[in-house]
N, C-alpha and C positions, 0 to 999 in steps of 0.2 A: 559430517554434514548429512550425510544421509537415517543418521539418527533422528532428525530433528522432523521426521514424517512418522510417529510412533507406529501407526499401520499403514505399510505403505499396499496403493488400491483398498481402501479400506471400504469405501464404497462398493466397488464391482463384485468383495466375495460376499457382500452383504444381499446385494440383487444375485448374486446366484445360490444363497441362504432363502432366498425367498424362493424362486424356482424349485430348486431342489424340494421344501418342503410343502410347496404347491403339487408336487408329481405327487407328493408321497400321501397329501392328504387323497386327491383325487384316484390314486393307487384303493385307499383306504372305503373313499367309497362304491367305488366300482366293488372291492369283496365283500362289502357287507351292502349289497344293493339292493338286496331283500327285505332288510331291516331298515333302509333309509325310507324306503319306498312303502311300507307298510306304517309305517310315522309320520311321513307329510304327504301322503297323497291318496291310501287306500283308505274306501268309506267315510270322507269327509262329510258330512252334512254341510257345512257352509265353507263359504272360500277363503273364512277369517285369517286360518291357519297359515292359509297360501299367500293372504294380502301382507299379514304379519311379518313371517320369515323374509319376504319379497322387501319389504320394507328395509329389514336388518340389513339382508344378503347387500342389497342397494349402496346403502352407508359403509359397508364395509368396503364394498369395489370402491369407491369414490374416494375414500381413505387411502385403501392400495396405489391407486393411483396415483394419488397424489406422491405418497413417499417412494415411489420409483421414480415420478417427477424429479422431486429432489435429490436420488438417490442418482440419477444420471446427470443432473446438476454439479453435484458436489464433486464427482468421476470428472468431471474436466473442472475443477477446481483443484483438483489434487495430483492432477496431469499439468498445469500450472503450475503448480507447487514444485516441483520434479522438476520442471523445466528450467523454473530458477536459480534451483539448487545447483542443477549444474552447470549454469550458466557462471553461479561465482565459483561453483569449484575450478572451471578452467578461466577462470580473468576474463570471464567477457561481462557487457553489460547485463542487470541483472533482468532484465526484458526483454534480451534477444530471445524472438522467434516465441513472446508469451502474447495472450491477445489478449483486446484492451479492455471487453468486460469480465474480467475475473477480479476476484476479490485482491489476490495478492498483487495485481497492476493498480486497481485504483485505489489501495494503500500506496503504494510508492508515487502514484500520480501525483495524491493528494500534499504528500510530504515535500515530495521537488516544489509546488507550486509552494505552500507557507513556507519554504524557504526561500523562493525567489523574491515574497511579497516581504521578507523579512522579519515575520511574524515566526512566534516561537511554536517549537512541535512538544504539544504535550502526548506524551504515548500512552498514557492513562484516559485522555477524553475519546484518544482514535481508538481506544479497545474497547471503551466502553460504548459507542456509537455502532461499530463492528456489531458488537454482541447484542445490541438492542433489533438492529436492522434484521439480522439473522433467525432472532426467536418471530417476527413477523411470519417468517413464512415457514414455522411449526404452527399456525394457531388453528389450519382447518383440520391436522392431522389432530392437534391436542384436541380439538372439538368432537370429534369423531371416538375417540379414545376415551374421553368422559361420557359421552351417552348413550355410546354404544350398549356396556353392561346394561345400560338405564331403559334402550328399547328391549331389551330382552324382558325385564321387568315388568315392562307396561306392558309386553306382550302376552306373558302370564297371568297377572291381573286380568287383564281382556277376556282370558280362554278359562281361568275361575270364575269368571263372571259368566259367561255360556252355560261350564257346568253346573252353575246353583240357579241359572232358569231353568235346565234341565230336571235337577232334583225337586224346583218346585213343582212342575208340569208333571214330575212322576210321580208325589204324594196327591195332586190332584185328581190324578186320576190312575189304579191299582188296575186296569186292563188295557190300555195302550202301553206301548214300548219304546213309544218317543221321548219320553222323559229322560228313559233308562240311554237309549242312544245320544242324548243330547249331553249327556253326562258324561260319556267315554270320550263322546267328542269334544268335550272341555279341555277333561282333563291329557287326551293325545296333543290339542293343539297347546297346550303348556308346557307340557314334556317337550316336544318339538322347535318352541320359540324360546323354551332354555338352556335347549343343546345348540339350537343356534349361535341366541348370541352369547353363549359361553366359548365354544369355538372360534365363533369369530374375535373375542374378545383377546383370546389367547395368542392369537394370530395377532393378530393387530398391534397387541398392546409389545409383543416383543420384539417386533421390527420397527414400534416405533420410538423404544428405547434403545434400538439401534441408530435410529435417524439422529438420534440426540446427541448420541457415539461421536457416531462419524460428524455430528455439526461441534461437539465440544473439540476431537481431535483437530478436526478442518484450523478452527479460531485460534487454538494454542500453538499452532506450526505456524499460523499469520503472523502470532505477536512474539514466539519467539526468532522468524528471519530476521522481524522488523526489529526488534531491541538489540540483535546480533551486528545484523549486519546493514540495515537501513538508517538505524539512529546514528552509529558513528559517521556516512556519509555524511547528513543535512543537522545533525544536533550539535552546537560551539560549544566546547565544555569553558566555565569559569577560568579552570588552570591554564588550559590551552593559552584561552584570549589573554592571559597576564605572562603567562612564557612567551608568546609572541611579541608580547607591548613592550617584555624588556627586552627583546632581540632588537626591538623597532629603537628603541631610547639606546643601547649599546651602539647601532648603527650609526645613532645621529649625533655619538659622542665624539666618533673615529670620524665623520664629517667634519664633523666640528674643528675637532685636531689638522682635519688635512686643510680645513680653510687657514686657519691660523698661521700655517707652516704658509701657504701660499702669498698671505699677507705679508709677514715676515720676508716671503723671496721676493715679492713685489716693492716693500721697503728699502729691500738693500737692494733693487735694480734704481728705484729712482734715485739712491743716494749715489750708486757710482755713474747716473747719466747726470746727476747736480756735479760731481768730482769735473767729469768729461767738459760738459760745457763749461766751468770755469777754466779745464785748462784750455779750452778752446780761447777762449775771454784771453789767457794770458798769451797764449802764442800768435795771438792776432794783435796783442798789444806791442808782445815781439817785432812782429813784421811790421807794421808801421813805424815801431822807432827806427828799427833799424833803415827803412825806406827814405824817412827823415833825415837819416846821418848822411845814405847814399848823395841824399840830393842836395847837401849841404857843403859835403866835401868834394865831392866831383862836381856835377851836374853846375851847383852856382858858380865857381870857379871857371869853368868853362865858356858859361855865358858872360861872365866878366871878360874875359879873352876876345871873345866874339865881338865884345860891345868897343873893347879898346881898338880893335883891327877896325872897325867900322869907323870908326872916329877917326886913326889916321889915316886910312883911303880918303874920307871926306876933304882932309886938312891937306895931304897930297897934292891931290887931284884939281883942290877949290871947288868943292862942291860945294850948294848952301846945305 
């Protein structure tokens, strides 16, 4: 798993790539501060030089800036990344303890919700939206980065154009020295405005094919957690859904079976409570005949007796 971060901090040695070679240029001018100094500031005739470089210097801080911006951006983007790494590596959720504006949260925000909405996850439209949203916030660095060499340029042209008023001012006139100075001064502030912005260019331009780095490696660790380990969460594979539909029909076969068996024991309960009540039916037919017999052979006999004893008391006695 911990492969899957190709440089891990790749940002932070990238911000101490820039330090580092920030010590080392300002090391560089500091020894040769005679020769810088004698280039952009000694015997100027005009401030064009100073306005010029001042210009570049400008663009270039404001470029720096910005990809450190980024560059501490992407540093808790990739401390995020980490986090959730190993959040699956020991079984836990894979957002415990990540927060919630980072990239690789509102990738998985976005997935849980079109899953809950029931809507399909194309992992192709989420990369390609990912990598659109992303190149957004290279565009003042890339802006910087193309016109940059291009002020140095106009900066030149600017400071040829000095020195060929100079050269004219110096055929006009073969006893003033203004010509001849306006001419040095041309051509120091060219020299000046295209060691600038060549320097700066160099600079610029390689941290900010760093920036690119670190934002291509950032997106390929996004999309390969997500294809690893976010898509089999919330993506229903075809086979899945048809291995499950036959578990679900297998299920409802062995139901099916157990109703049957149940109907069956239900059929042969009602047939032996049909068996029951008829022999009820017969042993109650029983019982009255035989009640019949009782009362036929004893019981009438008896009241014959009773009736004859009654009759001769009457006859006895003379009673009416």
């Amino acid at each position: 798993m911990k492969s899957l971060l190709q440089h891990r901090r790749f940002s932070r040695n990238i911000l101490i790539e820039m330090c580092v070679l920030a010590v080392l240029v300002a090391a560089l001018i500091a020894w040769q501060f005679d020769f810088v100094n004698s280039v952009y500031f000694q015997d100027q005739l005009t401030h064009t030089g100073i306005v010029l470089n001042s210009a570049i210097i400008s663009l270039f801080a404001l470029g720096v800036l910005r990809i450190i911006w980024l560059l501490f951006s992407y540093a808790g983007e990739e401390s995020a990344i980490l986090r959730v790494i190993d959040n699956l590596e020991q079984g836990f959720k894979p957002l415990s303890e990540v927060p919630e504006n980072r990239i690789i949260t509102r990738r998985y925000r976005n997935m849980e919700q079109l899953f809950n909405n029931g809507m399909p996850i194309n992992h192709s439209a989420l990369a390609s939206t990912l990598v659109a949203s992303e190149s957004t916030r290279n565009s003042f660095p890339k802006f910087i980065n193309n016109i940059l060499i291009l002020s140095g340029v106009f900066g030149t042209i600017v400071a040829l154009s000095i020195a060929l008023v100079g050269a004219s001012d110096l055929l006009e006139s073969a006893v003033t020295m203004d010509g001849m100075g306006m001419v040095v001064h041309g051509m120091s502030t060219a020299l000046s405005t295209t060691i600038t912005a060549i320097a700066c260019y160099v600079y610029f331009g390689y941290f900010y094919l760093k920036l690119t780095d670190v934002q291509t490696n950032l997106i390929s660790t996004v999309e390969q957690i997500t294809g690893n380990h976010f898509m089999p969460r919330f993506h229903i594979q075809t086979e899945t859904v048809l291995h499950q539909f036959a578990d679900l029909i297998r299920s409802l076969q062995e139901l099916l079976g157990q109703m049957k068996n149940s109907q069956r024991s239900y059929e042969e309960l009602a047939a032996e409570m049909r068996n029951s009540q008829s022999a009820f039916e017969d042993l109650e037919t029983r019982i009255i005949s035989a009640l019949v017999d009782v009362h036929r052979t004893r019981i009438q006999p008896v009241n014959e007796e009773i009736n004859d004893i009654k009759r001769l008391l009457r006859l006895g006695f003379r009673l009416p």
